[in-house]
Structure formats: C-alpha cells, structure tokens
C-alpha positions in Angstrom: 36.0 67.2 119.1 34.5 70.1 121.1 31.3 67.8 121.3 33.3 65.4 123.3 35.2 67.4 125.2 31.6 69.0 126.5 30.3 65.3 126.6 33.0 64.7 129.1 33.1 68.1 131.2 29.3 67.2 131.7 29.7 63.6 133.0 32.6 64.9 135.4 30.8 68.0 136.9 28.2 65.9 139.2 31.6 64.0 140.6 33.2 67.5 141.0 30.3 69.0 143.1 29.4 65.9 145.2 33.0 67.0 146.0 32.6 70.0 147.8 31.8 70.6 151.3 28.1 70.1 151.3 27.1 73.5 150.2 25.7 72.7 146.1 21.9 73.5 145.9 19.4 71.1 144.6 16.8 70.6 142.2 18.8 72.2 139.1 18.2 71.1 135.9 19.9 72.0 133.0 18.3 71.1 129.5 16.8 67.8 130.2 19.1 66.9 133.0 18.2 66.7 136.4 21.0 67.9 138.2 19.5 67.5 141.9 22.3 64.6 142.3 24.7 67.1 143.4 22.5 68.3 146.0 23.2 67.7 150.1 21.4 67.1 152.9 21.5 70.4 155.0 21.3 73.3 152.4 17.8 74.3 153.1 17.9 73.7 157.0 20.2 76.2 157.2 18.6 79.2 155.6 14.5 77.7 156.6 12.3 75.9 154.7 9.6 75.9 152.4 6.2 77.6 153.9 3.0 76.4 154.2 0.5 78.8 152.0 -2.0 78.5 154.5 -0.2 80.1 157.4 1.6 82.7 155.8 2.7 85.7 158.3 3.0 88.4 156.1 4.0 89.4 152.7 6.7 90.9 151.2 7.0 92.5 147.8 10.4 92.8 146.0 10.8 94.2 142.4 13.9 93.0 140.7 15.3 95.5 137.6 17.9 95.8 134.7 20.4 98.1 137.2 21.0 94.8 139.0 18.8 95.5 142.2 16.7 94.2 144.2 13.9 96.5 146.0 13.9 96.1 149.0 17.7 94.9 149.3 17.5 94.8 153.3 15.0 92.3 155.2 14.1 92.1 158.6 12.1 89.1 159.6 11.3 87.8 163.2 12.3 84.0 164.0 9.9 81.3 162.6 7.5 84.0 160.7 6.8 82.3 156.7 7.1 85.2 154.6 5.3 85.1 151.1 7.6 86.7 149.0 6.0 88.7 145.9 8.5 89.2 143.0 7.8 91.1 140.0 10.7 91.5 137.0 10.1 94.2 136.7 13.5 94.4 133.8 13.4 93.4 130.1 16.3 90.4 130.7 15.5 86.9 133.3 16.2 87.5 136.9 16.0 85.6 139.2 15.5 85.2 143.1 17.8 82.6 145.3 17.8 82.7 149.3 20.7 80.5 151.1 23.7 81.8 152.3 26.2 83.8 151.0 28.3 80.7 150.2 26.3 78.9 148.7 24.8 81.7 146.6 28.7 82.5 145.1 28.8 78.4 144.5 25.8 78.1 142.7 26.6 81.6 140.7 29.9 79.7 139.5 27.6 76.9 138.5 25.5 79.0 136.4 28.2 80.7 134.8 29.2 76.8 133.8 25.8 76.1 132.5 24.0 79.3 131.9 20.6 76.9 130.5 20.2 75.5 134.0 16.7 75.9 135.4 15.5 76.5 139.2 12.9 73.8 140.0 13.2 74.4 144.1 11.2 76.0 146.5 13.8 78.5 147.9 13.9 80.1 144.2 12.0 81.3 141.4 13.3 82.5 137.8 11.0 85.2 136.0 11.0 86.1 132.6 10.3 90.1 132.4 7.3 91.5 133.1 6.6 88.2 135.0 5.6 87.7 138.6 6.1 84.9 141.4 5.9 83.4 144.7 8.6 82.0 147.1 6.7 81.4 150.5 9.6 80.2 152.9 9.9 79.6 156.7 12.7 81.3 158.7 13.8 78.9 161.4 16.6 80.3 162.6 18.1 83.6 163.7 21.1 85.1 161.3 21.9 86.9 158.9 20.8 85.3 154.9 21.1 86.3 151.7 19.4 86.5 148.6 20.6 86.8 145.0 20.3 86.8 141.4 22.4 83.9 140.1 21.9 84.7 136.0 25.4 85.2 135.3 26.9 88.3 135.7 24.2 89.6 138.3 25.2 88.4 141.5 28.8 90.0 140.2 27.1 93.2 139.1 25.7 93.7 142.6 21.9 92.3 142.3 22.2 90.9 146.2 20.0 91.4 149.1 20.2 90.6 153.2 17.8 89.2 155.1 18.2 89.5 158.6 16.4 86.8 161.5 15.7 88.4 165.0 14.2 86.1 167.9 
C-alpha cells in the first residue's frame, strides 16, 4: 500500500509544479528520473546565465561548513562580470550551492525536502560531497539583489543563505 500511495504522489508531483507560477528550477533528477519537465522558461534569465570559461572576470572562492554557512555570505558583483565561483565543502555532510532568487530557492527547498535523493544536473548549481571542490561559472545580466543557498534539507532553514548583490 505505501508503494502505491508513493507510486501515485510521484506521477502527480510533475502536474503539481507545472502548476505554479513559473518559478520550479530545472534539470533535477531524482533516482533515475529526469525531473527537468517541471522546469519554465524564464528561471535562469532572471538571476544570469551560464558563463563562458574563457572569459571569466574574476574568481570567487566560497567555503561552505557543518554550522550552516557560507563564507563569504555577502557578494558584490558589477553588471555583466561572469564570476567563476570556487566552492570547497569544506563539512563532513553534502552541501550544496543554488543561485536564483529568493523564491525560487524556498520552492525548490520544499522540493527537496519531498524528495531528498534528487540530484542537481544544472549549471546555476553544484552539490559537493565533503572534502570536495567545484565550479559554477555564471554571468550576471542584470542589476539586483540574488541569492544563494543550500537546498539539502534542513540548511536553507538552518540559515546556510548568501546575497549577491548586482551594481551597474
């Protein structure tokens, strides 16, 4: 019975996002399931997009730790500069580093709590085991103020959260 009942949450939950209001985050896949069918149009536009490696501006190390923080927690970027972003775990647990908005980052946190297996496959993230580094390299289009998170549930929650803020 509780096979079923999962078999049937799971078929429903792609109808349930495509639902929304346009602010799900693609290229998740959980198991063996790509779940980039919930994604939409616009999420990426609005926080940048993916860099070229080539013409990277400058880089930016972060560290992410067991006390739920990000270091550095506060960004500040100049309009149109791609920004390699070097992450270390630096903890003994996953972390992970998301940039989108602040609504989209709480959406996709409830998502994970639904479905903690679910995997980041998308250029505006990066999932580290510890001790493990990576690479986001992402373009800031647009002047604002973005975020970035750790989506692992209970982090986000727990305070591991960081600004970025996009001057002309």
């Amino acid at each position: 019975m509780k096979k079923m009942i999962s078999i049937l949450l799971m078929s429903t939950l792609p109808a349930f996002v495509m639902a929304g209001e346009g602010h799900a985050m693609e290229g998740h896949q959980h198991g063996s399931h790509d779940m980039s069918a919930m994604a939409h149009e616009n999420d990426e536009a609005d926080v940048g997009k993916p860099g070229d490696p080539k013409k990277i501006d400058r880089t930016i190390h972060i560290t992410m730790s067991d006390n739920m923080r990000f270091t550095p927690d506060h960004i500040k970027l100049k309009q149109g500069e791609t920004i390699r972003f070097a992450i270390h775990n630096a903890g003994k647990v996953q972390h992970e580093m998301v940039i989108g908005t602040m609504v989209e980052l709480k959406e996709h946190a409830a998502m994970m709590r639904a479905n903690p297996n679910m995997h980041h496959v998308e250029p505006n993230m990066i999932s580290l085991a510890p001790g493990k580094k990576g690479d986001i390299i992402w373009q800031f289009e647009k002047q604002g103020t973005f975020n970035f998170a750790c989506l692992r549930p209970g982090h986000l929650e727990a305070g591991m959260k960081g600004e970025i803020v996009v001057k002309p």
